[in-house]
TIRO-2110 file (N, C-alpha, C; in Angstrom, 1 decimal):
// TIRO-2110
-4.9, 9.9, -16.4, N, 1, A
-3.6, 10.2, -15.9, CA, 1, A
-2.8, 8.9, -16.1, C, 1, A
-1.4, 8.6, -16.9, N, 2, A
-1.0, 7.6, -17.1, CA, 2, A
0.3, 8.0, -17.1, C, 2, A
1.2, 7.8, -15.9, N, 3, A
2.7, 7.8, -15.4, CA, 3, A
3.3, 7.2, -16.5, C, 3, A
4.3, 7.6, -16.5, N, 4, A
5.7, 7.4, -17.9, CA, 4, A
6.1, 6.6, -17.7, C, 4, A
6.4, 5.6, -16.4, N, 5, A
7.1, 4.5, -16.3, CA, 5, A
5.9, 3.2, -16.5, C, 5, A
7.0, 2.0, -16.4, N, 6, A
6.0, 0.7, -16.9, CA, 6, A
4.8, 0.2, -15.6, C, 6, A
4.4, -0.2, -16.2, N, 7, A
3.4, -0.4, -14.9, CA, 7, A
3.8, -1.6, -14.1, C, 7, A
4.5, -2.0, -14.4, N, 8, A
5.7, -3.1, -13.2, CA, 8, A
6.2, -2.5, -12.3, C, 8, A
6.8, -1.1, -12.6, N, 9, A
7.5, -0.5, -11.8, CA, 9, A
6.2, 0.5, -10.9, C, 9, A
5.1, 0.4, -11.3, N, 10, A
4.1, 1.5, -10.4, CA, 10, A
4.3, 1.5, -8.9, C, 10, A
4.4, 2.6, -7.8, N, 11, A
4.5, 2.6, -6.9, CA, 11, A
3.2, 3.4, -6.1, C, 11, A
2.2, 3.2, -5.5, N, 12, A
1.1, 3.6, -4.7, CA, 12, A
1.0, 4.2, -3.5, C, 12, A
0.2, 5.2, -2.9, N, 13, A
0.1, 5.6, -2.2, CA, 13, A
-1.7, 5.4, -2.0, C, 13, A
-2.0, 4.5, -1.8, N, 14, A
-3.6, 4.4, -0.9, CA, 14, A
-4.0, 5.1, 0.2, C, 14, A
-5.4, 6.0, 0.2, N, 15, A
-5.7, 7.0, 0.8, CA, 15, A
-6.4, 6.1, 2.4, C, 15, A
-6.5, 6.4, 2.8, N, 16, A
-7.2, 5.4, 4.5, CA, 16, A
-8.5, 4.9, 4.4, C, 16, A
-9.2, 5.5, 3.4, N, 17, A
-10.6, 5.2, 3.2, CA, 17, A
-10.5, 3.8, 2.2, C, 17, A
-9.4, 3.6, 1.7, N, 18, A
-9.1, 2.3, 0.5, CA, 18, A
-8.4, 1.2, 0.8, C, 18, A
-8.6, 0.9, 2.2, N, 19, A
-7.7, -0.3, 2.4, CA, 19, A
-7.8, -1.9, 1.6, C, 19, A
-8.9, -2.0, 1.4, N, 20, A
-9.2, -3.2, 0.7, CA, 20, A
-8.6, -3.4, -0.6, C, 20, A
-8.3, -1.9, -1.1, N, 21, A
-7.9, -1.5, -2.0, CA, 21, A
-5.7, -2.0, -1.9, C, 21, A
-5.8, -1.1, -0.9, N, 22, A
-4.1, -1.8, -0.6, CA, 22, A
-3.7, -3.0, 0.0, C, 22, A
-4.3, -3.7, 0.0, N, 23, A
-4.0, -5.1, 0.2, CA, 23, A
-4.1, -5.8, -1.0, C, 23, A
-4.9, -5.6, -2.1, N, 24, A
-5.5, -6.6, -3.2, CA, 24, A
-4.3, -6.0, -3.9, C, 24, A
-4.0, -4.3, -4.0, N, 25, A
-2.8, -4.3, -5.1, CA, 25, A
-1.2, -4.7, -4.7, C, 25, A
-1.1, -5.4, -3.3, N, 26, A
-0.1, -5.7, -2.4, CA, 26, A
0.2, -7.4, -3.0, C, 26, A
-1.3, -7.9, -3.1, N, 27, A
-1.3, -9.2, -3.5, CA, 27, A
-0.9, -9.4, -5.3, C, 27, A
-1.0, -8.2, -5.3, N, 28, A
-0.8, -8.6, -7.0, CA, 28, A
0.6, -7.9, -7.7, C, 28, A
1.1, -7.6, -6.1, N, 29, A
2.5, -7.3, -6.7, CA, 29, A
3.1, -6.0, -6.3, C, 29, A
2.4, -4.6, -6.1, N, 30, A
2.3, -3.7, -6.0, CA, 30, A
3.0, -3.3, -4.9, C, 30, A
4.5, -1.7, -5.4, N, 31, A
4.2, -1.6, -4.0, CA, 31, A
3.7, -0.5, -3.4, C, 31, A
2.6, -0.4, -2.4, N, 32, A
1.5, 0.0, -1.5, CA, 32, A
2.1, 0.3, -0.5, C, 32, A
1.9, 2.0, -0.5, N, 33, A
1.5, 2.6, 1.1, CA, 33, A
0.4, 2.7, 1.2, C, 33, A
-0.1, 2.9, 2.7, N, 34, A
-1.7, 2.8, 3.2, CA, 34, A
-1.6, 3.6, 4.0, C, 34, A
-2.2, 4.9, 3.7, N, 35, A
-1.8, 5.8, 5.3, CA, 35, A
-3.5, 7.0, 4.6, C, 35, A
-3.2, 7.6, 6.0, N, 36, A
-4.2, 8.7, 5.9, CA, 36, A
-3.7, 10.0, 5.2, C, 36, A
-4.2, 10.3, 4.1, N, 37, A
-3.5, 11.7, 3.5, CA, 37, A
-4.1, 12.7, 4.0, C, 37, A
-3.3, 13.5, 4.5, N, 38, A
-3.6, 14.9, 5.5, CA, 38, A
-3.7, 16.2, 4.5, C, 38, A
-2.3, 16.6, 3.5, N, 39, A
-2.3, 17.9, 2.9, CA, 39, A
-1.8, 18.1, 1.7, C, 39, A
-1.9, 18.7, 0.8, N, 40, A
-1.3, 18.6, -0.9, CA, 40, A
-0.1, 18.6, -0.4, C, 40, A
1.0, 19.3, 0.6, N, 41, A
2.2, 19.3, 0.4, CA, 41, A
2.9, 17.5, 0.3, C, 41, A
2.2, 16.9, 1.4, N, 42, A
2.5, 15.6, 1.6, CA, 42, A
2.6, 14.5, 0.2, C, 42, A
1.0, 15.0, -0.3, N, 43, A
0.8, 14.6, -2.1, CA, 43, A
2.0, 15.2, -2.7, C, 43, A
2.3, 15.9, -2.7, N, 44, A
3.1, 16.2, -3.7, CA, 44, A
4.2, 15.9, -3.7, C, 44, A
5.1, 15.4, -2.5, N, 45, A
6.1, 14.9, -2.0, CA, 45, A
6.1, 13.2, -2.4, C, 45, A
4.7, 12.7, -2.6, N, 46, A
4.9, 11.2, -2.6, CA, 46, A
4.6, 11.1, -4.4, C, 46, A
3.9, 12.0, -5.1, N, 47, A
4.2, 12.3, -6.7, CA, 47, A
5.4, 12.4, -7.0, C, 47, A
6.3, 13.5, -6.1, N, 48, A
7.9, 13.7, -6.9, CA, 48, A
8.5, 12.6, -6.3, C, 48, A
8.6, 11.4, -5.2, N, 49, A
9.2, 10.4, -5.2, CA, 49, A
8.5, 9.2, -6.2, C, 49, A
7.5, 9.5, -7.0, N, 50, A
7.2, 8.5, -8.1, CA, 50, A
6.2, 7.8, -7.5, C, 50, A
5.7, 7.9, -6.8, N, 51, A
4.4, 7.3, -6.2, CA, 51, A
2.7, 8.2, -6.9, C, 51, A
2.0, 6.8, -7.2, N, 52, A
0.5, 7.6, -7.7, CA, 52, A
-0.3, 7.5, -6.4, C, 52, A
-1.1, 8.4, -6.3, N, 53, A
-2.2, 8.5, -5.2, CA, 53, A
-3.7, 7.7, -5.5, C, 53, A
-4.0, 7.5, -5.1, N, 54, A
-5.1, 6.3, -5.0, CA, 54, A
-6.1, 7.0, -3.6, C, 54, A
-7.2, 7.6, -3.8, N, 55, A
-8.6, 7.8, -2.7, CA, 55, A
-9.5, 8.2, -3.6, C, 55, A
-10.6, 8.3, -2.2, N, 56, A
-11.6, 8.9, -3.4, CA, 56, A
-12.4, 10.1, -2.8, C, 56, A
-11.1, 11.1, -2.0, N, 57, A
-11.5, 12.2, -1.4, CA, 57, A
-11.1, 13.3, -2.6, C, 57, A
-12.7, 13.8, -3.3, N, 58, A
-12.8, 14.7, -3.8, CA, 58, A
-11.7, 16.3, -4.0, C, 58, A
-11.4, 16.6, -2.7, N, 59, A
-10.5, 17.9, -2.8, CA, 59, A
-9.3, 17.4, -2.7, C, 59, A
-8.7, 16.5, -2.9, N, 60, A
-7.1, 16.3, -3.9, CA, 60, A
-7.6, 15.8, -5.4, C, 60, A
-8.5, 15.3, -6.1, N, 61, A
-9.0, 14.8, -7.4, CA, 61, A
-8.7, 16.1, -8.4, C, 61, A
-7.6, 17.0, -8.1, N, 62, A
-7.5, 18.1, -9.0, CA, 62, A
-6.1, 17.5, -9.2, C, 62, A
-5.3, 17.2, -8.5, N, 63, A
-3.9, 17.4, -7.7, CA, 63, A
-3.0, 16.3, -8.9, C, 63, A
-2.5, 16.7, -9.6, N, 64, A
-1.3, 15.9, -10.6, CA, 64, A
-1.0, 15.0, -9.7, C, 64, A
-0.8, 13.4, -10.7, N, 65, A
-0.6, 12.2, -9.8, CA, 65, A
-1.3, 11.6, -9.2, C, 65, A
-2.5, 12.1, -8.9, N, 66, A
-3.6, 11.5, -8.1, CA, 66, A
-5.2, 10.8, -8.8, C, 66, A
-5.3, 9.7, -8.3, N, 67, A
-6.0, 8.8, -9.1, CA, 67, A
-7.7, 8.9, -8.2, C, 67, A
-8.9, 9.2, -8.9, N, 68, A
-9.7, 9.6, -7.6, CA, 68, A
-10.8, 8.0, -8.0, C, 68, A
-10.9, 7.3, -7.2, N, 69, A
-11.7, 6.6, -7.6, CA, 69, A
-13.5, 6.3, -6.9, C, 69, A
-14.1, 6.0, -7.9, N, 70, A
-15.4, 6.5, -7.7, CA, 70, A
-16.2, 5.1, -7.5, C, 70, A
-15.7, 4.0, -7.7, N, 71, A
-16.5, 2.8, -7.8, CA, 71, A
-16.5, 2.6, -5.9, C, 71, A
-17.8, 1.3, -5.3, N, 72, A
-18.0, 0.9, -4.1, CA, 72, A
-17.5, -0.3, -3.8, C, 72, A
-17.7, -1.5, -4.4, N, 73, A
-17.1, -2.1, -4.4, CA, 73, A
-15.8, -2.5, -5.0, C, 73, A
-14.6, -3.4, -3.8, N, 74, A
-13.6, -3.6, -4.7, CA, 74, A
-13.2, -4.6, -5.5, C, 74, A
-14.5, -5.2, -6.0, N, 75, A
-13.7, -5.5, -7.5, CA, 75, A
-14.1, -4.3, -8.7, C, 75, A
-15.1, -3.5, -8.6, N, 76, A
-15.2, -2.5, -9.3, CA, 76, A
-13.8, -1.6, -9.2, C, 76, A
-13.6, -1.4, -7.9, N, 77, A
-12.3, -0.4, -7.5, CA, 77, A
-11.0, -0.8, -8.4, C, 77, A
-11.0, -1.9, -8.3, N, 78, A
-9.7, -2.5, -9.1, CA, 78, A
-9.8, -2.4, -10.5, C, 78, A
-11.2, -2.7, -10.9, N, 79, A
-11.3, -2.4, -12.6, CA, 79, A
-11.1, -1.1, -13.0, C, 79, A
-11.7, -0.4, -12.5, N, 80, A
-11.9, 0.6, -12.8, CA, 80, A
-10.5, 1.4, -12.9, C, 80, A
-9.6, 1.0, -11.5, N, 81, A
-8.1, 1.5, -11.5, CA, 81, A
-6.8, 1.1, -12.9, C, 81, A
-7.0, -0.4, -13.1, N, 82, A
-6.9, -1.2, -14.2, CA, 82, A
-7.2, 0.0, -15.4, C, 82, A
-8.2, 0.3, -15.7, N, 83, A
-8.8, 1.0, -16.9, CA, 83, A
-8.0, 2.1, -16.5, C, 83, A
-8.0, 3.0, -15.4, N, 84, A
-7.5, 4.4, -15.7, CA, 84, A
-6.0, 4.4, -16.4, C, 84, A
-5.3, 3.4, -15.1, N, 85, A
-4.3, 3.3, -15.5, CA, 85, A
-3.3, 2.3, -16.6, C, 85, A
-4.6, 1.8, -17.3, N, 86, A
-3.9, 1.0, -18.5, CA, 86, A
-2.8, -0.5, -17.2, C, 86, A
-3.2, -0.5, -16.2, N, 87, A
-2.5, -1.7, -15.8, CA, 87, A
-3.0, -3.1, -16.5, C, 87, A
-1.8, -3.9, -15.7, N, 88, A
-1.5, -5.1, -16.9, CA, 88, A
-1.3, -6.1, -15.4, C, 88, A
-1.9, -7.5, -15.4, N, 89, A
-1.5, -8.2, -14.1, CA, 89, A
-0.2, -8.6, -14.4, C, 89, A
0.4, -8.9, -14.2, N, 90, A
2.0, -9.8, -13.8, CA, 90, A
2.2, -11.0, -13.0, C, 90, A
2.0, -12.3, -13.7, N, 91, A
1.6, -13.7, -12.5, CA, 91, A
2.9, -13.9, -11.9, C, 91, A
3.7, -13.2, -12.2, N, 92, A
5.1, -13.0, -11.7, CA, 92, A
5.2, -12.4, -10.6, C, 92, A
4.8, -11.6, -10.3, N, 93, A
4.5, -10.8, -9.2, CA, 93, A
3.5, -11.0, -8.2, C, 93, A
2.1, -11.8, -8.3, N, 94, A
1.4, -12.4, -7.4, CA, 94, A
1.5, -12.8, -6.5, C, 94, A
1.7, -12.5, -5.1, N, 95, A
1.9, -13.0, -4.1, CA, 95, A
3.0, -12.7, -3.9, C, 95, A
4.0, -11.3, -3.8, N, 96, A
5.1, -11.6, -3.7, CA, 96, A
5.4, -10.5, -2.6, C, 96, A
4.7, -9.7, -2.5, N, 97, A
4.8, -9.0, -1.1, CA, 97, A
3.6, -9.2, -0.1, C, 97, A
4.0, -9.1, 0.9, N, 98, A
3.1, -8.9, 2.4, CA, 98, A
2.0, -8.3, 2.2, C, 98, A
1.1, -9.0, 2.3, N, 99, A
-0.4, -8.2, 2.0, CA, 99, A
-0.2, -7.2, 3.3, C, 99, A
0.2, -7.0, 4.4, N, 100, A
0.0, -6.4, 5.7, CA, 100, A
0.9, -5.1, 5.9, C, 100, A
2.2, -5.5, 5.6, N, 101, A
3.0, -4.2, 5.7, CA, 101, A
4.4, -4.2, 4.3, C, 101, A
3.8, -4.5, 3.3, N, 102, A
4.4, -5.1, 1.8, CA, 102, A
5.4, -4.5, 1.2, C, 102, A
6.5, -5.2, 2.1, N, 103, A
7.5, -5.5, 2.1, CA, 103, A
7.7, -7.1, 1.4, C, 103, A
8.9, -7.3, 0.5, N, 104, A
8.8, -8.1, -0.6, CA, 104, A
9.0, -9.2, 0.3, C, 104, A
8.0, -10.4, 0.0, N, 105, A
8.5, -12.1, 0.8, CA, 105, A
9.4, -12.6, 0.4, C, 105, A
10.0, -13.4, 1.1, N, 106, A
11.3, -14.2, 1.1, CA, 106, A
10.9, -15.5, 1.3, C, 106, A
11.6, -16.5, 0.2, N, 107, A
11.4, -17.7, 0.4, CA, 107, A
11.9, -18.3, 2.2, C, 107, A
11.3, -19.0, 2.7, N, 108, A
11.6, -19.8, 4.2, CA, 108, A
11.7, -21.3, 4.0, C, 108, A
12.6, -21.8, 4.4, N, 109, A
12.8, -23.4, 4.6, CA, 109, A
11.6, -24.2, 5.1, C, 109, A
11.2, -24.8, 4.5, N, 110, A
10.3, -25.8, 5.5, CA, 110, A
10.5, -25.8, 6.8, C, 110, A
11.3, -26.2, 7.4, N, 111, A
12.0, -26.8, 8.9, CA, 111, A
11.8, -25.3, 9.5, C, 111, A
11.9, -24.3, 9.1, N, 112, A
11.8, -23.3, 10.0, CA, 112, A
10.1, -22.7, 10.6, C, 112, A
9.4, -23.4, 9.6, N, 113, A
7.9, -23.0, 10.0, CA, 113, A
7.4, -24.4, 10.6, C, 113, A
7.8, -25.4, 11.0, N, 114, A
7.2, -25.9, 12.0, CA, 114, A
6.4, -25.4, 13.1, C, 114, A
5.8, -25.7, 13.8, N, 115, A
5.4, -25.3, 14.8, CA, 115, A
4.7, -24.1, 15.0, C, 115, A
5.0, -23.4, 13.7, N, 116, A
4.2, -21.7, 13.4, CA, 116, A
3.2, -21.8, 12.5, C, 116, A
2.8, -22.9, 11.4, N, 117, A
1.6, -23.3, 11.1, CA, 117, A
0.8, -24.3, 11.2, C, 117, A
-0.6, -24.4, 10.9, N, 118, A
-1.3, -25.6, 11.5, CA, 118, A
-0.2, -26.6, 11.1, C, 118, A
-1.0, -27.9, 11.7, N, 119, A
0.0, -29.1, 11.3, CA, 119, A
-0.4, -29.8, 10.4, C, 119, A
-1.4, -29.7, 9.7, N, 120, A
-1.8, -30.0, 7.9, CA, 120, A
-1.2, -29.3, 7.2, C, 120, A
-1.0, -27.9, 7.5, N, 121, A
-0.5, -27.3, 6.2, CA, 121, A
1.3, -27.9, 6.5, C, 121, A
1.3, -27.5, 7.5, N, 122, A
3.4, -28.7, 7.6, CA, 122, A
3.6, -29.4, 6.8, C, 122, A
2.6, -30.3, 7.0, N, 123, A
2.6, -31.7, 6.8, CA, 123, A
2.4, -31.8, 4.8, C, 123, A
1.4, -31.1, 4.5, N, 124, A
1.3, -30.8, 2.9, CA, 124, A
1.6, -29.8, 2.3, C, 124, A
2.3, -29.0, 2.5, N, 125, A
2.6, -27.4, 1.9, CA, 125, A
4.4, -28.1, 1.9, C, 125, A
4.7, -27.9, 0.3, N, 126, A
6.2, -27.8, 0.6, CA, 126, A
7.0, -26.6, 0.8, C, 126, A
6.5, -25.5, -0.3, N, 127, A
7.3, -24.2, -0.1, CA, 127, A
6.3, -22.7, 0.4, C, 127, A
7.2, -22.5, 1.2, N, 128, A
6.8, -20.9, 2.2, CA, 128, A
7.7, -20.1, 2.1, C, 128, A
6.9, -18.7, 2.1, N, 129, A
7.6, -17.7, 2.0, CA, 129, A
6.8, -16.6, 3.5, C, 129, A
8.3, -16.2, 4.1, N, 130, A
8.1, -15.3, 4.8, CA, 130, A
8.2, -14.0, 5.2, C, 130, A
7.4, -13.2, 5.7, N, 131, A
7.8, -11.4, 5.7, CA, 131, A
8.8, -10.7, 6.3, C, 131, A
10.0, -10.3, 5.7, N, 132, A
11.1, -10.0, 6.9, CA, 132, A
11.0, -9.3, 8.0, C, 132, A
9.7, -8.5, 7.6, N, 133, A
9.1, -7.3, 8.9, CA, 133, A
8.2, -7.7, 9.8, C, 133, A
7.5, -8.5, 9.5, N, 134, A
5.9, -8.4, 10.4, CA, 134, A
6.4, -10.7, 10.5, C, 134, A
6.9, -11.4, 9.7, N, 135, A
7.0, -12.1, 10.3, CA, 135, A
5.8, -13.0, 10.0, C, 135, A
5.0, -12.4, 8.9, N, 136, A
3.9, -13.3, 8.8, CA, 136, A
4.7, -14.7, 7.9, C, 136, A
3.9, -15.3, 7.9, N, 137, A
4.3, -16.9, 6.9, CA, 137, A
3.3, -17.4, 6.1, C, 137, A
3.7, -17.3, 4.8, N, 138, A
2.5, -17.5, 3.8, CA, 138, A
2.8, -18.7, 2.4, C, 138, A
1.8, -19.0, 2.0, N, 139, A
1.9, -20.7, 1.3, CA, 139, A
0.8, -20.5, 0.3, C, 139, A
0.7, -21.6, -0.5, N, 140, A
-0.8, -21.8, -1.2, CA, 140, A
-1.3, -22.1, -1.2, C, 140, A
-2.3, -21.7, 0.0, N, 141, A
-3.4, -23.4, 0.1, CA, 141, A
-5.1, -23.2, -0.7, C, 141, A
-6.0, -23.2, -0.1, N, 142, A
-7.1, -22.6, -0.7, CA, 142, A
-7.4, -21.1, -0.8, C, 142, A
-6.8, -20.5, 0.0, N, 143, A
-7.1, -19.0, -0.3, CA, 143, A
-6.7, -18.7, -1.4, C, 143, A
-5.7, -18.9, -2.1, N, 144, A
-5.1, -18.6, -2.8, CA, 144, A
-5.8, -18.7, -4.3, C, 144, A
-6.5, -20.6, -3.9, N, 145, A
-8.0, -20.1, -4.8, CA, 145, A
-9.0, -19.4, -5.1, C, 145, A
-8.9, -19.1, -3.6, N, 146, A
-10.4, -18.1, -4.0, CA, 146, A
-10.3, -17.0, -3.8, C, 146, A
-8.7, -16.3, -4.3, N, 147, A
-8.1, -15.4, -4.0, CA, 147, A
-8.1, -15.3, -6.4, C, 147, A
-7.8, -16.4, -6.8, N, 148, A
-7.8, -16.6, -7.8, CA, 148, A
-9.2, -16.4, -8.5, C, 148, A
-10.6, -16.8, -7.8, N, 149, A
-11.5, -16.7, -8.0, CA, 149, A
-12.0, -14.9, -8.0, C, 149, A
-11.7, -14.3, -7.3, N, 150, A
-12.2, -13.3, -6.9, CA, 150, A
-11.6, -12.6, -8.4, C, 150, A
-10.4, -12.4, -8.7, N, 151, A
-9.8, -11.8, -9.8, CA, 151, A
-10.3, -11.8, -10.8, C, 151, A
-10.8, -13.8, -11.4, N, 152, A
-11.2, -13.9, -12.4, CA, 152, A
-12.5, -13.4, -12.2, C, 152, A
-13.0, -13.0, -11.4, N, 153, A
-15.0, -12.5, -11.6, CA, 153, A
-14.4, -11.0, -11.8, C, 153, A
-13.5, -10.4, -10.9, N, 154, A
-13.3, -8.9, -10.9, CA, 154, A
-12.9, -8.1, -12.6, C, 154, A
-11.6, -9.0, -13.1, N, 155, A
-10.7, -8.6, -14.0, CA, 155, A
-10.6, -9.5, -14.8, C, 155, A
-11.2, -10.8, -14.8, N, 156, A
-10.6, -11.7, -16.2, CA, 156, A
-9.5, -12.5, -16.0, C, 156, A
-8.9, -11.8, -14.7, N, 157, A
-7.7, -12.4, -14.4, CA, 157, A
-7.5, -14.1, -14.0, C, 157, A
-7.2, -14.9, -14.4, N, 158, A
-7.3, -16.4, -14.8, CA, 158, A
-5.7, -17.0, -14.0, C, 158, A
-5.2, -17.6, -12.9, N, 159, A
-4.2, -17.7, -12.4, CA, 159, A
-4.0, -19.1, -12.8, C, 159, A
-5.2, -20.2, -12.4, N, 160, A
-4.7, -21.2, -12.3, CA, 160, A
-4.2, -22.2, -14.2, C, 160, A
END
Protein backbone atom coordinates (compact mmCIF):
# COMPACT_ATOMS: atom_id res chain seq x y z
CA UNK A 1 0.00 0.00 0.00
CA UNK A 2 1.81 3.26 -1.11
CA UNK A 3 -0.26 6.73 -0.66
CA UNK A 4 -0.02 9.14 -3.72
CA UNK A 5 1.48 11.90 -1.86
CA UNK A 6 5.27 12.41 -1.06
CA UNK A 7 6.44 10.84 1.82
CA UNK A 8 7.44 14.32 3.41
CA UNK A 9 4.06 15.09 3.52
CA UNK A 10 2.95 11.37 5.21
CA UNK A 11 0.65 11.83 8.09
CA UNK A 12 0.13 8.68 10.75
CA UNK A 13 -2.16 7.39 12.81
CA UNK A 14 -0.27 4.71 15.38
CA UNK A 15 -2.53 2.03 16.84
CA UNK A 16 -1.84 1.94 21.10
CA UNK A 17 -0.13 -1.20 20.98
CA UNK A 18 2.84 0.87 18.78
CA UNK A 19 4.00 3.53 20.85
CA UNK A 20 7.62 3.10 20.51
CA UNK A 21 6.63 3.13 17.21
CA UNK A 22 5.16 6.88 17.45
CA UNK A 23 7.69 8.47 19.03
CA UNK A 24 10.71 7.24 16.73
CA UNK A 25 8.49 8.36 13.61
CA UNK A 26 7.80 11.83 15.74
CA UNK A 27 11.65 12.08 16.00
CA UNK A 28 12.19 11.63 12.41
CA UNK A 29 9.88 14.15 11.50
CA UNK A 30 6.52 12.61 11.22
CA UNK A 31 3.37 13.75 11.89
CA UNK A 32 1.99 11.11 14.60
CA UNK A 33 -1.26 10.38 16.23
CA UNK A 34 -1.06 7.79 19.07
CA UNK A 35 -4.35 6.75 20.21
CA UNK A 36 -6.27 3.49 20.64
CA UNK A 37 -8.34 2.46 17.50
CA UNK A 38 -11.75 1.36 18.46
CA UNK A 39 -13.87 0.92 14.90
CA UNK A 40 -13.46 0.87 11.01
CA UNK A 41 -15.72 3.92 11.00
CA UNK A 42 -13.08 5.94 12.98
CA UNK A 43 -10.34 4.27 10.33
CA UNK A 44 -11.83 5.39 7.79
CA UNK A 45 -12.31 8.90 8.81
CA UNK A 46 -8.58 9.26 9.62
CA UNK A 47 -7.78 7.53 5.74
CA UNK A 48 -10.19 10.24 4.16
CA UNK A 49 -8.44 13.05 6.22
CA UNK A 50 -4.99 11.64 4.56
CA UNK A 51 -3.71 9.85 7.50
CA UNK A 52 -2.13 6.03 7.13
CA UNK A 53 -2.82 3.66 9.94
CA UNK A 54 0.03 1.94 11.58
CA UNK A 55 -0.96 -1.42 14.20
CA UNK A 56 -0.63 -4.74 14.14
CA UNK A 57 -4.27 -5.64 15.08
CA UNK A 58 -5.14 -8.25 12.54
CA UNK A 59 -9.02 -7.36 12.05
CA UNK A 60 -8.46 -3.83 10.44
CA UNK A 61 -5.22 -5.44 8.13
CA UNK A 62 -8.05 -5.74 5.43
CA UNK A 63 -9.10 -1.98 5.70
CA UNK A 64 -7.69 0.52 2.69
CA UNK A 65 -4.92 2.84 4.24
CA UNK A 66 -3.98 0.64 6.87
CA UNK A 67 -0.45 -0.55 7.34
CA UNK A 68 -0.43 -3.94 9.53
CA UNK A 69 2.92 -4.42 10.95
CA UNK A 70 4.32 -7.75 11.92
CA UNK A 71 7.92 -7.24 13.14
CA UNK A 72 8.75 -7.25 17.51
CA UNK A 73 11.16 -5.20 17.75
CA UNK A 74 11.33 -1.50 16.89
CA UNK A 75 14.11 -1.25 14.85
CA UNK A 76 12.60 -4.16 12.78
CA UNK A 77 9.17 -2.14 13.10
CA UNK A 78 10.73 0.83 11.38
CA UNK A 79 12.41 -1.14 8.58
CA UNK A 80 10.10 -2.98 7.78
CA UNK A 81 7.52 0.20 7.67
CA UNK A 82 10.41 2.03 5.63
CA UNK A 83 10.13 -0.97 3.01
CA UNK A 84 6.28 -1.02 2.86
CA UNK A 85 6.02 2.31 2.42
CA UNK A 86 8.97 3.13 0.20
CA UNK A 87 9.90 5.94 3.00
CA UNK A 88 12.94 8.09 2.57
CA UNK A 89 14.64 9.78 5.99
CA UNK A 90 14.72 13.62 5.72
CA UNK A 91 17.73 15.08 8.08
CA UNK A 92 15.67 18.04 7.58
CA UNK A 93 13.06 16.99 9.47
CA UNK A 94 14.94 15.16 12.50
CA UNK A 95 14.09 16.38 15.59
CA UNK A 96 11.60 18.71 14.60
CA UNK A 97 8.56 17.81 16.41
CA UNK A 98 7.82 16.79 20.05
CA UNK A 99 8.50 13.27 20.51
CA UNK A 100 5.45 13.46 23.33
CA UNK A 101 2.56 15.30 21.87
CA UNK A 102 4.20 16.29 18.14
CA UNK A 103 3.43 19.28 17.70
CA UNK A 104 6.23 21.12 15.50
CA UNK A 105 9.27 22.65 17.95
CA UNK A 106 10.11 26.16 17.95
CA UNK A 107 13.28 27.55 18.24
CA UNK A 108 13.76 29.16 22.25
CA UNK A 109 16.28 31.78 23.21
CA UNK A 110 18.91 30.75 25.43
CA UNK A 111 18.02 33.15 28.32
CA UNK A 112 14.60 31.73 28.40
CA UNK A 113 15.67 28.05 29.50
CA UNK A 114 17.75 29.07 32.33
CA UNK A 115 16.81 27.59 35.21
CA UNK A 116 14.63 24.78 33.28
CA UNK A 117 17.76 22.77 32.40
CA UNK A 118 20.58 21.20 34.12
CA UNK A 119 23.21 23.77 34.57
CA UNK A 120 25.86 21.99 32.13
CA UNK A 121 23.69 21.79 29.55
CA UNK A 122 22.98 26.09 30.07
CA UNK A 123 26.25 26.44 30.36
CA UNK A 124 27.26 24.33 26.93
CA UNK A 125 24.24 23.98 24.68
CA UNK A 126 23.83 27.07 22.56
CA UNK A 127 20.53 26.47 20.68
CA UNK A 128 17.04 25.05 22.09
CA UNK A 129 14.05 24.35 20.77
CA UNK A 130 10.81 24.30 22.55
CA UNK A 131 7.17 22.56 22.49
CA UNK A 132 4.41 25.07 22.21
CA UNK A 133 2.05 22.52 23.91
CA UNK A 134 3.54 20.36 26.53
CA UNK A 135 6.38 22.78 27.12
CA UNK A 136 9.06 20.29 26.89
CA UNK A 137 12.73 21.84 26.06
CA UNK A 138 15.00 20.00 23.88
CA UNK A 139 18.86 20.44 22.58
CA UNK A 140 21.56 18.09 21.28
CA UNK A 141 23.39 16.61 23.68
CA UNK A 142 24.25 12.79 23.77
CA UNK A 143 20.94 11.40 23.18
CA UNK A 144 20.87 12.65 20.25
CA UNK A 145 23.84 10.33 19.61
CA UNK A 146 22.64 7.52 20.44
CA UNK A 147 19.49 8.44 19.12
CA UNK A 148 21.78 8.63 15.85
CA UNK A 149 23.29 5.31 16.69
CA UNK A 150 20.11 3.48 17.03
CA UNK A 151 19.00 4.50 13.30
CA UNK A 152 22.23 3.73 11.86
CA UNK A 153 22.04 -0.12 13.27
CA UNK A 154 18.07 -0.02 12.49
CA UNK A 155 18.09 1.77 8.78
CA UNK A 156 21.47 2.76 7.54
CA UNK A 157 20.44 5.97 8.62
CA UNK A 158 23.92 7.89 9.21
CA UNK A 159 23.21 11.60 10.89
CA UNK A 160 26.35 12.63 12.07
Amino acid sequence: MKPDYPPRKYRFVVDSMLGRMAKWLRILGWDTVYLPLKNQDEIRSFVASGRIIITRALRWCHMDGVVCIKANSIGDQLKELFSILGLKYDPEDFLARCARCNLELKECPREQVHGKVPEYVWHTIDEFFICPGCSKIYWSGSHVFRMNDHLRNWLGINRT
